[in-house]
N, CA, C and O atoms as a printed pandas DataFrame, in Angstrom:
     atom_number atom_name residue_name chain_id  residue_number  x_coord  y_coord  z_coord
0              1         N          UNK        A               1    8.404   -2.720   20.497
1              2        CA          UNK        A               1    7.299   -1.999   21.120
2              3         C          UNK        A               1    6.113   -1.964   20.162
3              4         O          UNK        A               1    6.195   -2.164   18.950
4              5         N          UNK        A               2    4.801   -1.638   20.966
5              6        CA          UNK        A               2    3.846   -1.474   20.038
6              7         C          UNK        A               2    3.903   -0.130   18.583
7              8         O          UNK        A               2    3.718   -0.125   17.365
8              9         N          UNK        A               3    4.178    0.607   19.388
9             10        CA          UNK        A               3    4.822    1.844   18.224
10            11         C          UNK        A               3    5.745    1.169   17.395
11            12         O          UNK        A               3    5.033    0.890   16.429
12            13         N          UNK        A               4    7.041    0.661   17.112
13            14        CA          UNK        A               4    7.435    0.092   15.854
14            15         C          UNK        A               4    6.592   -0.822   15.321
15            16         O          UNK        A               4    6.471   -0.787   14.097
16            17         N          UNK        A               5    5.970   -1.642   15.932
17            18        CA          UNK        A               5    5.168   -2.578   15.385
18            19         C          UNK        A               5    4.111   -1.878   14.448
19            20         O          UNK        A               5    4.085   -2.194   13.259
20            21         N          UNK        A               6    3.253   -0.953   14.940
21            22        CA          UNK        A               6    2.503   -0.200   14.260
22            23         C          UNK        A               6    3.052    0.041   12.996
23            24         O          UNK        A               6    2.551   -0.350   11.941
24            25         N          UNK        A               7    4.564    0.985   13.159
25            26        CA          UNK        A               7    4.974    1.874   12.269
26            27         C          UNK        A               7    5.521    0.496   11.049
27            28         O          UNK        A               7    5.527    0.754    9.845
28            29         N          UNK        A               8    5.731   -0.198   11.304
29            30        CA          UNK        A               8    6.167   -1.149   10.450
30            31         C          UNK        A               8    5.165   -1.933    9.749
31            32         O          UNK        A               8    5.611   -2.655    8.857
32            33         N          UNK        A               9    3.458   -1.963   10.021
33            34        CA          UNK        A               9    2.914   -2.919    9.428
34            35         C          UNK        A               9    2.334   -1.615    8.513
35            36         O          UNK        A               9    1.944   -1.715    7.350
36            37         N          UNK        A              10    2.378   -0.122    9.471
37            38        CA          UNK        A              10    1.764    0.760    7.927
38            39         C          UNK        A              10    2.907    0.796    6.845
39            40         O          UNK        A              10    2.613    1.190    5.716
40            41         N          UNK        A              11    3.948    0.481    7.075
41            42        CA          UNK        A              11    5.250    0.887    6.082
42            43         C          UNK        A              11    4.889   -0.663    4.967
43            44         O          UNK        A              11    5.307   -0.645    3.809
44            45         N          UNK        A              12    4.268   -1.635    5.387
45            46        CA          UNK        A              12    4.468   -2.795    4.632
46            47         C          UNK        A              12    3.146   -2.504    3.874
47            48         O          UNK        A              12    3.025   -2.767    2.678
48            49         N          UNK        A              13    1.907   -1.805    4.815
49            50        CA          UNK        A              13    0.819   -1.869    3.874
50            51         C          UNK        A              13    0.636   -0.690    2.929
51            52         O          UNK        A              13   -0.317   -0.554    2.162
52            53         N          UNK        A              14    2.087    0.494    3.135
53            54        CA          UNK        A              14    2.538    1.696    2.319
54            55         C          UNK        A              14    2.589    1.022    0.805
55            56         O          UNK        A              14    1.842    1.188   -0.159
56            57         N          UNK        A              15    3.941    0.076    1.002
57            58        CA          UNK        A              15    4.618   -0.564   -0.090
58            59         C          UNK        A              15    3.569   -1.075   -0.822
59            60         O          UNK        A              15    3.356   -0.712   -1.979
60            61         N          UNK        A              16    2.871   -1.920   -0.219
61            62        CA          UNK        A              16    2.117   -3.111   -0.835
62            63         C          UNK        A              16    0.805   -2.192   -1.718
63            64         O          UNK        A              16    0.229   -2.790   -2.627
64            65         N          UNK        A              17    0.463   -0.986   -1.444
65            66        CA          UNK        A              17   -0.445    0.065   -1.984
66            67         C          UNK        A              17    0.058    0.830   -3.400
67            68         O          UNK        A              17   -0.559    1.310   -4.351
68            69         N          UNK        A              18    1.656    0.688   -3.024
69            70        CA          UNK        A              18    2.559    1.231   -4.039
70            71         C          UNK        A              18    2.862    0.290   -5.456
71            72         O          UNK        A              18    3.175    0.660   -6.588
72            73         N          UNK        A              19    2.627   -1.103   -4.887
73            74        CA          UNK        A              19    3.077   -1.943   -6.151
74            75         C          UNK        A              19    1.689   -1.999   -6.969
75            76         O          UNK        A              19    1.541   -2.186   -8.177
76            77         N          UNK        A              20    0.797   -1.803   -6.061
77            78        CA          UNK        A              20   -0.294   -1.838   -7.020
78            79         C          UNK        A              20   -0.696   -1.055   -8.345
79            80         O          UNK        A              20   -1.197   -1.513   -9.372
80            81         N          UNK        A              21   -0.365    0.160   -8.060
81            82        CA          UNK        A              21    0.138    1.058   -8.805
82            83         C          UNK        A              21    1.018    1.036  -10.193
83            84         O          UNK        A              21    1.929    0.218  -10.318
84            85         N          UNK        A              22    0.716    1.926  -11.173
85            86        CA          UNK        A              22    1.563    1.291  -12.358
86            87         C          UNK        A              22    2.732    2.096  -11.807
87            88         O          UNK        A              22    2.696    3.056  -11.038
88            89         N          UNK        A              23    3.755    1.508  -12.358
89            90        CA          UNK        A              23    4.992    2.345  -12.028
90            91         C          UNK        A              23    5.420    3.557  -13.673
91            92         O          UNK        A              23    5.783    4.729  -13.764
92            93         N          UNK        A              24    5.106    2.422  -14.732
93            94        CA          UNK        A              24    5.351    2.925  -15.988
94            95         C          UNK        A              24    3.974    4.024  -16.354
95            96         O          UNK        A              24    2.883    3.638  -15.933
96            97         N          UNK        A              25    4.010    5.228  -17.041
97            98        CA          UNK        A              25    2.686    5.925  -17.115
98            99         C          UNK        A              25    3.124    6.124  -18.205
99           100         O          UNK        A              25    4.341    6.167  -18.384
100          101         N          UNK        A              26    2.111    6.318  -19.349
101          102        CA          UNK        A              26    2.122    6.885  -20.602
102          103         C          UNK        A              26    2.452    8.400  -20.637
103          104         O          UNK        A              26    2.738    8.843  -19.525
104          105         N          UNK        A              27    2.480    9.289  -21.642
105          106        CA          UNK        A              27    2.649   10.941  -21.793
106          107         C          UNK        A              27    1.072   11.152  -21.668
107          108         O          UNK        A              27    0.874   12.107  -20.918
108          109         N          UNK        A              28    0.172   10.734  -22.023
109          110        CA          UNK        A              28   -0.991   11.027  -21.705
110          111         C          UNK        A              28   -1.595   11.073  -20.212
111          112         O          UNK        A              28   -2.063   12.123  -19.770
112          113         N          UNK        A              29   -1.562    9.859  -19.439
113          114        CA          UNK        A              29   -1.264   10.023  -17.959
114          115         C          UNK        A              29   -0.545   11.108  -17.533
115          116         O          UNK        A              29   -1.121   11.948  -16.843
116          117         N          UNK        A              30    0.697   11.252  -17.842
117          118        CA          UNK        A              30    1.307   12.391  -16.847
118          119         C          UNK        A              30    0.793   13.809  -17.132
119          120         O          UNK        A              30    0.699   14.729  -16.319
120          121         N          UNK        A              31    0.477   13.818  -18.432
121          122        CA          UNK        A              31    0.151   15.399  -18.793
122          123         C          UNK        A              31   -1.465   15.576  -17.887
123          124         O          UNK        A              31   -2.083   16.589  -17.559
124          125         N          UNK        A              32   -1.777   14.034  -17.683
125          126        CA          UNK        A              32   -3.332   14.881  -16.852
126          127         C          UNK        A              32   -2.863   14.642  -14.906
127          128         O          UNK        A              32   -3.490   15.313  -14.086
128          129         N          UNK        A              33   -2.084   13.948  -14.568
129          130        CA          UNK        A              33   -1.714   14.179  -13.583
130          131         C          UNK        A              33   -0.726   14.825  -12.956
131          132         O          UNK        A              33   -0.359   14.527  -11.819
132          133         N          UNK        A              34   -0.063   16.060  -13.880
133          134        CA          UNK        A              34    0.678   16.838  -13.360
134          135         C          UNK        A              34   -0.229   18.080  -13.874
135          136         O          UNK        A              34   -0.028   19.177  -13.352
136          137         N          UNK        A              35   -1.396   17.925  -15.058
137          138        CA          UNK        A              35   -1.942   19.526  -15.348
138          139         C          UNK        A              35   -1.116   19.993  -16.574
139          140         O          UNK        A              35   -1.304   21.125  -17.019
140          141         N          UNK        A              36   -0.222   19.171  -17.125
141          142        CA          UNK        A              36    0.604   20.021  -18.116
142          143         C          UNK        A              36   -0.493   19.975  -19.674
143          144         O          UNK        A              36   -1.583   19.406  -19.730
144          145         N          UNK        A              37    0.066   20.612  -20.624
145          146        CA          UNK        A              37    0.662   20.159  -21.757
146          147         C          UNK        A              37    1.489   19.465  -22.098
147          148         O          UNK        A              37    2.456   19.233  -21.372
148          149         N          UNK        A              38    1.288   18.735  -23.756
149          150        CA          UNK        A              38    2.400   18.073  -23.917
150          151         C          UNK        A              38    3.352   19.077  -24.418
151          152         O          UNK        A              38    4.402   18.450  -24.553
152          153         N          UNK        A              39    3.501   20.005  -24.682
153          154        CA          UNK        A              39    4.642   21.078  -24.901
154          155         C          UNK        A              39    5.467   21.081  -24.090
155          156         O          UNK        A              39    6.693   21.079  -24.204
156          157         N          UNK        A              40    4.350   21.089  -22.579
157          158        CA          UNK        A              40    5.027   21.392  -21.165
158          159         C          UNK        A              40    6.158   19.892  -20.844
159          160         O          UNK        A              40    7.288   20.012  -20.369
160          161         N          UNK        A              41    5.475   18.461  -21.260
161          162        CA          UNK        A              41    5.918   17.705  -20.799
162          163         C          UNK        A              41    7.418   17.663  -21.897
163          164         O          UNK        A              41    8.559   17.274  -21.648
164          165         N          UNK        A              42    7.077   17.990  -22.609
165          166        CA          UNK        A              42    8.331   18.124  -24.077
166          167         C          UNK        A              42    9.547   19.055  -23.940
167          168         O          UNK        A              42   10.302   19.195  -24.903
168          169         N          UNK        A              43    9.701   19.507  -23.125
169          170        CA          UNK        A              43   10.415   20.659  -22.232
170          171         C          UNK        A              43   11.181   19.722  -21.563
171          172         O          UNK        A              43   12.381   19.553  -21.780
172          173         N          UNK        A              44   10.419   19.012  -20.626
173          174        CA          UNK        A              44   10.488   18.142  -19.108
174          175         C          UNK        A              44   11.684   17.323  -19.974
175          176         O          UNK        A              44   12.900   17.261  -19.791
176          177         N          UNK        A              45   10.760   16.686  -21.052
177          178        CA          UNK        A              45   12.138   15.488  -21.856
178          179         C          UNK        A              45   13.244   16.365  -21.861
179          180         O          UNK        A              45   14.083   16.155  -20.985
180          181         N          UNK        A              46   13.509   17.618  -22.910
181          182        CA          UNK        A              46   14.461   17.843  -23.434
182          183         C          UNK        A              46   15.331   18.123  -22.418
183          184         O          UNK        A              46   16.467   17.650  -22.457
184          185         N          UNK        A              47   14.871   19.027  -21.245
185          186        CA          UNK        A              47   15.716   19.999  -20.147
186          187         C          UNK        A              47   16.655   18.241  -19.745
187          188         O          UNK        A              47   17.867   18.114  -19.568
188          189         N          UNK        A              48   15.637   17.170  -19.705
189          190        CA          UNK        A              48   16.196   15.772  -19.029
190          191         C          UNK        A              48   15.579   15.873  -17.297
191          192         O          UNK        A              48   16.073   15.271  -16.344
192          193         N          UNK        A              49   14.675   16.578  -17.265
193          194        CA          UNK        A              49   13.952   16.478  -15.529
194          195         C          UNK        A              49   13.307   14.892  -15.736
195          196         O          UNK        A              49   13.541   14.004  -14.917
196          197         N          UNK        A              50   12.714   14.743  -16.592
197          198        CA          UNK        A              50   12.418   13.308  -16.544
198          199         C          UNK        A              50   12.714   12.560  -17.357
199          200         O          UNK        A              50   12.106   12.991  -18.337
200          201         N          UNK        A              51   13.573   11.165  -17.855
201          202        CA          UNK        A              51   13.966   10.336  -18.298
202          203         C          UNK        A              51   13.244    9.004  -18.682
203          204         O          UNK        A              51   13.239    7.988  -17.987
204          205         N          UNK        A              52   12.450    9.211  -20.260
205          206        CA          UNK        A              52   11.410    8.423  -20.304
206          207         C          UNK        A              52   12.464    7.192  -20.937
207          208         O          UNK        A              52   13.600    6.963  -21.349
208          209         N          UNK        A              53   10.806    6.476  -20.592
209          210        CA          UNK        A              53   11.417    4.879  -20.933
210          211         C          UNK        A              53   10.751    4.330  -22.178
211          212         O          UNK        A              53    9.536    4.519  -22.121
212          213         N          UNK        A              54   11.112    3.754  -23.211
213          214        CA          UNK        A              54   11.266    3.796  -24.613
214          215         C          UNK        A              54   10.811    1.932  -24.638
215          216         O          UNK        A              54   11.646    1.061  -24.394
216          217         N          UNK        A              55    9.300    1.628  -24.992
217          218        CA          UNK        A              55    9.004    0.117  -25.016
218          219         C          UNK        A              55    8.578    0.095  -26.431
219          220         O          UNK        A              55    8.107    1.119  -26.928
220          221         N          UNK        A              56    8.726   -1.157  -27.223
221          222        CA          UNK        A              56    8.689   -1.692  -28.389
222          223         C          UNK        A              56    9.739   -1.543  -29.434
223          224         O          UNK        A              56   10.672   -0.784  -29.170
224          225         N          UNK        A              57    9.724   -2.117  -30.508
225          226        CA          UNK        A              57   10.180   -2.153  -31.707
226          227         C          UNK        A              57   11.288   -1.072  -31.728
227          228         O          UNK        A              57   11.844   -1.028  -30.631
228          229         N          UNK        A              58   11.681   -0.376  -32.426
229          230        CA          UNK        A              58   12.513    0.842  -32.918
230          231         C          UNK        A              58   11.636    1.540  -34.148
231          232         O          UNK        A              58   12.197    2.492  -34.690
232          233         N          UNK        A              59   10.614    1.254  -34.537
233          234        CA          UNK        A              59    9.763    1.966  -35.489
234          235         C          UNK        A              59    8.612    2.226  -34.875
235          236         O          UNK        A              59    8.112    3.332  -35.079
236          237         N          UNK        A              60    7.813    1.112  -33.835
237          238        CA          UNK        A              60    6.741    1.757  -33.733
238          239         C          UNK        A              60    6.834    1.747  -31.544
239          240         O          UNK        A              60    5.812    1.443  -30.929
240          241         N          UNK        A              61    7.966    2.060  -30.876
241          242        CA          UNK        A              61    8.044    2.431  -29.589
242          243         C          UNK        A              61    7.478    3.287  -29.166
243          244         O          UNK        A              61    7.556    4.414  -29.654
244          245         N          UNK        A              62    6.658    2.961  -28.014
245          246        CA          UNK        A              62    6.250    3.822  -27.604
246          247         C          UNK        A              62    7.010    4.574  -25.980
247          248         O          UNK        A              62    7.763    4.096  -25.131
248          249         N          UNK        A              63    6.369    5.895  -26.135
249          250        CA          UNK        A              63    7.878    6.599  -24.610
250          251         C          UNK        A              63    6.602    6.352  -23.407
251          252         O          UNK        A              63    5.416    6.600  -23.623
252          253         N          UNK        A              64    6.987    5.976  -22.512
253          254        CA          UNK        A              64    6.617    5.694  -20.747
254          255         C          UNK        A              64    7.527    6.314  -20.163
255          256         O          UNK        A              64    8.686    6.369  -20.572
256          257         N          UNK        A              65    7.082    6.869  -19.102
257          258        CA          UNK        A              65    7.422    7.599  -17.982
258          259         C          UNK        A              65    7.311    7.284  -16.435
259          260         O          UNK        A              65    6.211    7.289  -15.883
260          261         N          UNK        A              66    8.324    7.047  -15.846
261          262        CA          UNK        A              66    8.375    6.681  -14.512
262          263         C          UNK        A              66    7.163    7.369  -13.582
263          264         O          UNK        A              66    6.682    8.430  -13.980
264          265         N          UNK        A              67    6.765    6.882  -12.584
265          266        CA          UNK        A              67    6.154    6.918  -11.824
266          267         C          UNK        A              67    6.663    8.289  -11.125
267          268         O          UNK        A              67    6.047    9.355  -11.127
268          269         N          UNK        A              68    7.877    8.039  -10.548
269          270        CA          UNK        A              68    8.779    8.030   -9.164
270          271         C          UNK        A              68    9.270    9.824   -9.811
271          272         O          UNK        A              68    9.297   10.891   -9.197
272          273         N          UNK        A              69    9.672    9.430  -11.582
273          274        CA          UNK        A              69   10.176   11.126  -11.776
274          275         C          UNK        A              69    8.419   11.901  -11.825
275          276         O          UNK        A              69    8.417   13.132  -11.810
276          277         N          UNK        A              70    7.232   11.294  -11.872
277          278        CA          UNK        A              70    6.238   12.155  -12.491
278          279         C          UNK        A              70    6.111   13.196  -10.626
279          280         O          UNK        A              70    6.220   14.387  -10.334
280          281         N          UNK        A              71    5.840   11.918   -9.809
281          282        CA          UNK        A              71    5.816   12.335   -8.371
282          283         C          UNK        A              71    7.358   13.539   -8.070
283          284         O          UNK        A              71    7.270   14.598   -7.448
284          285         N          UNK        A              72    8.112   13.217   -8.439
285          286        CA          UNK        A              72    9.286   14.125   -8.146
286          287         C          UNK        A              72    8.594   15.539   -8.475
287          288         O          UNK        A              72    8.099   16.321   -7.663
288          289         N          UNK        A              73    8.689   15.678   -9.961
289          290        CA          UNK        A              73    8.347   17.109  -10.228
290          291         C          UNK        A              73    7.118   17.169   -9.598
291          292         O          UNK        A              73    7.216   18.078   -8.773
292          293         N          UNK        A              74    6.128   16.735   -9.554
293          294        CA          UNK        A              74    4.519   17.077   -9.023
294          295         C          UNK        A              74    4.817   17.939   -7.686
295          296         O          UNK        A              74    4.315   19.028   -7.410
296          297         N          UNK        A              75    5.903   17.080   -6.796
297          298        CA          UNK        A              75    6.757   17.675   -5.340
298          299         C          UNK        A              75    7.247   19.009   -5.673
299          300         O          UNK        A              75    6.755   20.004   -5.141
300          301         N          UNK        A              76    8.364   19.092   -6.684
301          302        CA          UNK        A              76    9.151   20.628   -6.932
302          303         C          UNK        A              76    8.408   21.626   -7.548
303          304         O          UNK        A              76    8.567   22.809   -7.245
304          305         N          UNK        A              77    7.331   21.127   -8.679
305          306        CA          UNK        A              77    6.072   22.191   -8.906
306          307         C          UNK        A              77    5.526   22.975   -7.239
307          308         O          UNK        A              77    5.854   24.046   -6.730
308          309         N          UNK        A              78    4.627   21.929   -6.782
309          310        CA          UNK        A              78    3.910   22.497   -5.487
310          311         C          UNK        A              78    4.644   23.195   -4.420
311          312         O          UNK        A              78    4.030   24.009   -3.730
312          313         N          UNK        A              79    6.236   22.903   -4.152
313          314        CA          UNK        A              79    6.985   23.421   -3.574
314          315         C          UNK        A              79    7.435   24.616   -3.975
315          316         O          UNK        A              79    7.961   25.242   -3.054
316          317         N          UNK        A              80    7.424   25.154   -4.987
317          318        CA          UNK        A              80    8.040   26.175   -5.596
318          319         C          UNK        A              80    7.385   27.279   -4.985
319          320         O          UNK        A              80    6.165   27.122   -4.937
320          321         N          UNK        A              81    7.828   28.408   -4.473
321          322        CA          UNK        A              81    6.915   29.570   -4.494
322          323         C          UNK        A              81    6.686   30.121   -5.783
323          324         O          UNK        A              81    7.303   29.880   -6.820
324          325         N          UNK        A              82    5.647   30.951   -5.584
325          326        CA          UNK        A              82    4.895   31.400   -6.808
326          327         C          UNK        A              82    5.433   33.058   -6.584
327          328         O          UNK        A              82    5.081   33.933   -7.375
């Protein structure tokens, strides 16, 4: 039908909006797109709410952070009652 058809070419032009996107974000990125501190985000590591990802060397690596966990919490922040 025209309705799946619809719903299926926004779901492809969803995705295709999504890859564009970095998936990997620095601690600097997330702390300005969630509003935190890095104290706040240093919490996030330790508690393990988000599971960063560790690129380069073993002396000079730097930590990246998923996309997918920054959007998670951004969701359970705004959801939370106050």
């Amino acid at each position: 039908s025209l309705t799946n058809m619809v719903k299926n070419l926004v779901q492809k032009v969803d995705h295709l909006n999504r890859k564009e996107e970095k998936e990997l974000l620095t601690t600097s990125e997330v702390c300005k797109m969630l509003d935190i501190s890095r104290s706040t985000l240093q919490r996030y590591l330790i508690n393990g709410d988000i599971v960063p990802e560790r690129i380069g060397s073993k002396l000079r690596s730097k930590l990246y952070i998923h996309r997918a966990d920054v959007e998670r919490i951004a969701q359970n922040t705004t959801s939370d009652p106050v």
